[in-house]
N, C-alpha and C positions, 0 to 999 in steps of 0.2 A: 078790502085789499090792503089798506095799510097798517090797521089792527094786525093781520096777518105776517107783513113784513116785520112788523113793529118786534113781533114777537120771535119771529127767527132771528133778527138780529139779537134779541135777547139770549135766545139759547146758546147763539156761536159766541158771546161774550163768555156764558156761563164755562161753556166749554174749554174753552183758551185758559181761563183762570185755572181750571181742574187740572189741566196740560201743566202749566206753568207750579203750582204747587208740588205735583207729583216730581217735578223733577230737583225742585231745591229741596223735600225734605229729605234725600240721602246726604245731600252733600251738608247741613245741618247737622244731622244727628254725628256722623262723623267728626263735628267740633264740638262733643257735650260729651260731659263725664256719664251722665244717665242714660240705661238703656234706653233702647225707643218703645214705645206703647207697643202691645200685642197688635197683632191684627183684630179689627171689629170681628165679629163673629157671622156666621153664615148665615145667612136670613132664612129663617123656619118656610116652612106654604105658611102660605096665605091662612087668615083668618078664618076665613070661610071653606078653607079647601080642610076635609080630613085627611089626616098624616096616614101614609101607608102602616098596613096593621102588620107585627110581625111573620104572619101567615102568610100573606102575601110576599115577603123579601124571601123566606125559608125557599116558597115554592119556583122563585127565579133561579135560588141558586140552584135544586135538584135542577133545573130547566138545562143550566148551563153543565152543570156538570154528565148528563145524561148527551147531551151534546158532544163532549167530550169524551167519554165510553167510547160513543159510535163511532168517530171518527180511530178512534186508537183500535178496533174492531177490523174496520175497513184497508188496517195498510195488512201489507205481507207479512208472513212468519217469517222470520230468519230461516232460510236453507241448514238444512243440518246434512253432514260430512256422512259419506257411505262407510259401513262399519268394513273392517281387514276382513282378508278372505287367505281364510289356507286351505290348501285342497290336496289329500292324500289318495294314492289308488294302489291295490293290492292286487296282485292276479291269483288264481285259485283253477287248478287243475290244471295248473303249465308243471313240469318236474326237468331240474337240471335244465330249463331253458325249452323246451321240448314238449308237444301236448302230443295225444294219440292220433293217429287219422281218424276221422270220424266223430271226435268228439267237439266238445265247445268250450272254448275258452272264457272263463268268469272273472270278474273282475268288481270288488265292492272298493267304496271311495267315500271321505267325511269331508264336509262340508264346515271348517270352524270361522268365525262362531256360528250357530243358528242364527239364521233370518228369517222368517216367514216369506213361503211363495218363489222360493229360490230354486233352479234348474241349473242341471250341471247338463251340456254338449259334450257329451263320449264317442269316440270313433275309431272304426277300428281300420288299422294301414296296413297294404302287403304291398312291401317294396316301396314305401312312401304313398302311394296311391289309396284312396278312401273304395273301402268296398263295403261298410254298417257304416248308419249314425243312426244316433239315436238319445233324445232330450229328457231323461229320467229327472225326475223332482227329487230335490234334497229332504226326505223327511224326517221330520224331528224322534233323534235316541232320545228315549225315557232317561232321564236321570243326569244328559248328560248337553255339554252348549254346544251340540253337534249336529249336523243334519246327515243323514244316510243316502247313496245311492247306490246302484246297483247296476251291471251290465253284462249280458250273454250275448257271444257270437251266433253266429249261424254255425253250422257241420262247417268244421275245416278239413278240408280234402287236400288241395293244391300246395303244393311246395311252394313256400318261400318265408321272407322275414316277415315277421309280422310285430304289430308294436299297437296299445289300446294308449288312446293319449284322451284328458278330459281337462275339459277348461268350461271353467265360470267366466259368464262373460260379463264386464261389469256395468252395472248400471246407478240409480237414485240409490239403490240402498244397502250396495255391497260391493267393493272393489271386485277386479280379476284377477282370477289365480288359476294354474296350470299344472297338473301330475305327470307323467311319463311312466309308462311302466318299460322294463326292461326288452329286447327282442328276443322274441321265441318261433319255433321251428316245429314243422311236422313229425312226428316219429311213426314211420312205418316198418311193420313188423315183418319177419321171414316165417311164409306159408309153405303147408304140407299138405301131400295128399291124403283127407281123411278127415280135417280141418273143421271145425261148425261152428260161426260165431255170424255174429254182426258185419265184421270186418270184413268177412270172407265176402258176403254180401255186396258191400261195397269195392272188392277185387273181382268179381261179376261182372257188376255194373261196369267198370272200367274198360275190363276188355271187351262188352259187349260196346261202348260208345268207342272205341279204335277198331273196330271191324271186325272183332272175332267169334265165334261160334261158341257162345255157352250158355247156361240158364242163369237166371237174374236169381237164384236161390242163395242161403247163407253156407251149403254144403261145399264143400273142396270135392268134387265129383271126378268121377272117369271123365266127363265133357271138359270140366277147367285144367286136367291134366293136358288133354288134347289140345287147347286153345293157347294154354301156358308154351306147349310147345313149338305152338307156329308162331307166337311172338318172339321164343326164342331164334329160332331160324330164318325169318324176317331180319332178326336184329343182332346176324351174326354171335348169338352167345352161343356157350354150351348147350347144347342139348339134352337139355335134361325136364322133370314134371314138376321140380319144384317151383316157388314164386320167391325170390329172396326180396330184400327191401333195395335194391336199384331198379328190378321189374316196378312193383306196385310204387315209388319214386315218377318212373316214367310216365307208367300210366297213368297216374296223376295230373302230367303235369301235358295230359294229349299230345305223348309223341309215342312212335314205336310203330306206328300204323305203316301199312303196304302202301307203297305207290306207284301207280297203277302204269305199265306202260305204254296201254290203250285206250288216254280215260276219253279220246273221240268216237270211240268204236258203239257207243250206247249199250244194250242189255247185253254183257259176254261174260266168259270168263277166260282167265290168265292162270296158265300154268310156268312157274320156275323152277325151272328144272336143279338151278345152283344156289335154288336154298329150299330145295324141297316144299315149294305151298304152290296149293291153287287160291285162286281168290274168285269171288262171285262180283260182279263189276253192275252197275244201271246210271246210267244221267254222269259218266264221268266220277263217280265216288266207286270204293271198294265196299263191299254189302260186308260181306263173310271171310273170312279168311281160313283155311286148314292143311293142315302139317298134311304131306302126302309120300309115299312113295310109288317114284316113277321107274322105269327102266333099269336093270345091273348093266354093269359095262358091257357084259356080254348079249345084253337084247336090250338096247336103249331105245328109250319110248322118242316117237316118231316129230320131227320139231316142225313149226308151220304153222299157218292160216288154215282153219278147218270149220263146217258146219254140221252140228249135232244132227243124225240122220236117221236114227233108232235107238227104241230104249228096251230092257227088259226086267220088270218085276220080280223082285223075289231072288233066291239063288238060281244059279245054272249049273250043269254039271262041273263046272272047272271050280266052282267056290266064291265064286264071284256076286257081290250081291247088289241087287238093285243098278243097273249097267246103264251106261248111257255113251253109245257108241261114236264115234265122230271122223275114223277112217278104217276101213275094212275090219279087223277085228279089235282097232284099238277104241278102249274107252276109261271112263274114269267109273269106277266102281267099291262098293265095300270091299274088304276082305282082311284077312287073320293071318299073319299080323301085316301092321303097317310101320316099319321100322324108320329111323329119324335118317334112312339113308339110302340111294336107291336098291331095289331088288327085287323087282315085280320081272314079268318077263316084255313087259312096254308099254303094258294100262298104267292109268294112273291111280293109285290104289288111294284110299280115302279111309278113315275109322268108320267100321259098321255103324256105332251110333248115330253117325251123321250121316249114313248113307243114306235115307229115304228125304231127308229134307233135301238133299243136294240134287236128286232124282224129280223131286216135285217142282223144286227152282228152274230146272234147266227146260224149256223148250225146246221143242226141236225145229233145227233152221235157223237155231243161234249160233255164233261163232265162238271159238275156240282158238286162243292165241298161246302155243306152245315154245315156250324159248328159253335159254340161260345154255 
């Protein structure tokens, strides 16, 4: 135990002195002309240890720098800025502002610059309201830093403004940009009787969805003469067979149609005497609608509540064809001519060609509402 002490007391002497040297040899050399000694040199390993081979230090440093790599690997790429977008649109088969009835309005549009995987939103507005959308991909013009798109409406029929607007919408890899194209309008044409087209087709169709009696064919027929003419008289115009473009306008746009003045009455029909049409009526709606004439002044056809109570097939001896009676000898019948004004002697006279459908429609013990 005191060999022991003996000897730490020795060290912490040894110590103190090292303490004690170290701090007076700055303040020394500072009063000497001569620099101070280098520092001793770093002490090598050990004797007995071998010094690292240089293979060894090489392979630390690849250690530390592959280290390095990874981590610079591992952070985020800098976000990169969405490229400009300009967006053009053209329409194609509008003229003067105006497209055909019946046709489709086309519209192509460039996407600049190209981007890959880019979608232009095209839509088409009548009166501001969306009635097509539709999301075509911008794909890439040969030759050029542009992407294509392309857009067709549906069949325009209906009156009004219409207007195709597209917009890219933006996102990671390409601002928003927006087209307009201009407002354009229906153009409907002034039909004839004799008429064969597409068109005519779809002036069929019209007046058969407003209530009137014709065939769904593309021919302007003796039937669309007749049908033409109970719309006219329905809706107060001239009486005449033609279709100008305010008729096929109207009919566009479902108005022009009869309304009914017994639509409680359930399966009947309604004669108006002061515009000359019968209509075919069921559930409240007008079926059928046809130009008639009733009564001259001098034998005017008979006005009331009536129920159909006999029919007769075919002609009769007065000329009368296909009859369907509804007070002693009054009824609604074909016959030759049927002029746009009264002159029957108090039937209600009807176009031959419609005679037998109007005879097949009618049961008997339905009512009959005669008035105007």
């Amino acid at each position: 135990m005191l060999a022991v002490n003996g000897r730490r007391r020795t060290g912490l002497v040894a110590a103190g002195l090292t303490a004690a040297l170290t701090a007076t040899l700055p303040a020394l050399a500072t009063g000497q002309d001569e620099p101070a000694p280098p520092p001793p040199p770093i002490a090598g390993p050990a004797a007995d240890e071998p010094a690292p081979s240089p293979a060894g230090v090489a392979g630390e440093d690849e250690g530390a720098a592959d280290s390095v790599r990874g981590a610079a690997s591992a952070l985020p790429l800098p976000p990169t800025s969405p490229k400009p977008a300009h967006l053009s649109l053209h329409l194609h088969g509008v003229h003067h502002g105006k497209v055909k009835v019946g046709r489709k309005a086309r519209a192509v549009g460039y996407l600049r610059p190209f981007v890959a995987k880019q979608h232009v939103q095209v839509k088409l507005l009548r009166h501001g309201h969306v009635i097509q959308k539709v999301n075509p991909k911008a794909r890439k013009v040969r030759g050029k830093n542009a992407g294509r798109y392309r857009f067709h409406s549906s069949r325009l029929i209906k009156p009004a403004g219409y207007r195709i607007v597209a917009r890219h919408v933006a996102n990671s890899k390409q601002e928003r940009a927006t087209a307009r194209s201009p407002r354009f309008r229906i153009r409907y044409p002034d039909l004839d009787p004799g008429d064969r087209n597409s068109v005519v087709r779809i002036f069929n169709h019209l007046l058969v969805h407003e209530g009137y009696y014709t065939t769904h064919g593309k021919h302007y027929s003796a039937r669309t003469e007749w049908a033409v003419m109970a719309f006219r008289k329905v809706n107060g115009m001239r009486r005449t067979y033609n279709a100008n473009p305010a008729i096929f306008r109207k009919l566009a746009d479902h108005r022009g149609s009869f309304n009914l003045k017994y639509p409680g009455a359930g399966r009947h029909v309604e004669v108006d005497i002061s515009r000359q049409v019968m209509v075919l009526a069921d559930n409240g709606k007008h079926k059928y609608t046809f130009p008639v004439s009733t009564g001259a002044p001098a034998t005017p056809t008979i006005r009331g509540h009536f129920h159909f109570y006999s029919r007769q097939a075919g002609y009769n001896s007065h000329g009368m064809y296909y009859s369907v009676y509804f007070h002693g000898g009054y009824a609604t019948h074909g016959y030759n001519p049927v002029p746009p004004y009264p002159a029957s002697h108090g039937c209600v006279r009807n176009p031959i060609p419609d005679s037998r459908f109007i005879y097949n429609w009618i049961r008997l013990g339905e009512s009959i509402y005669v008035y105007g």
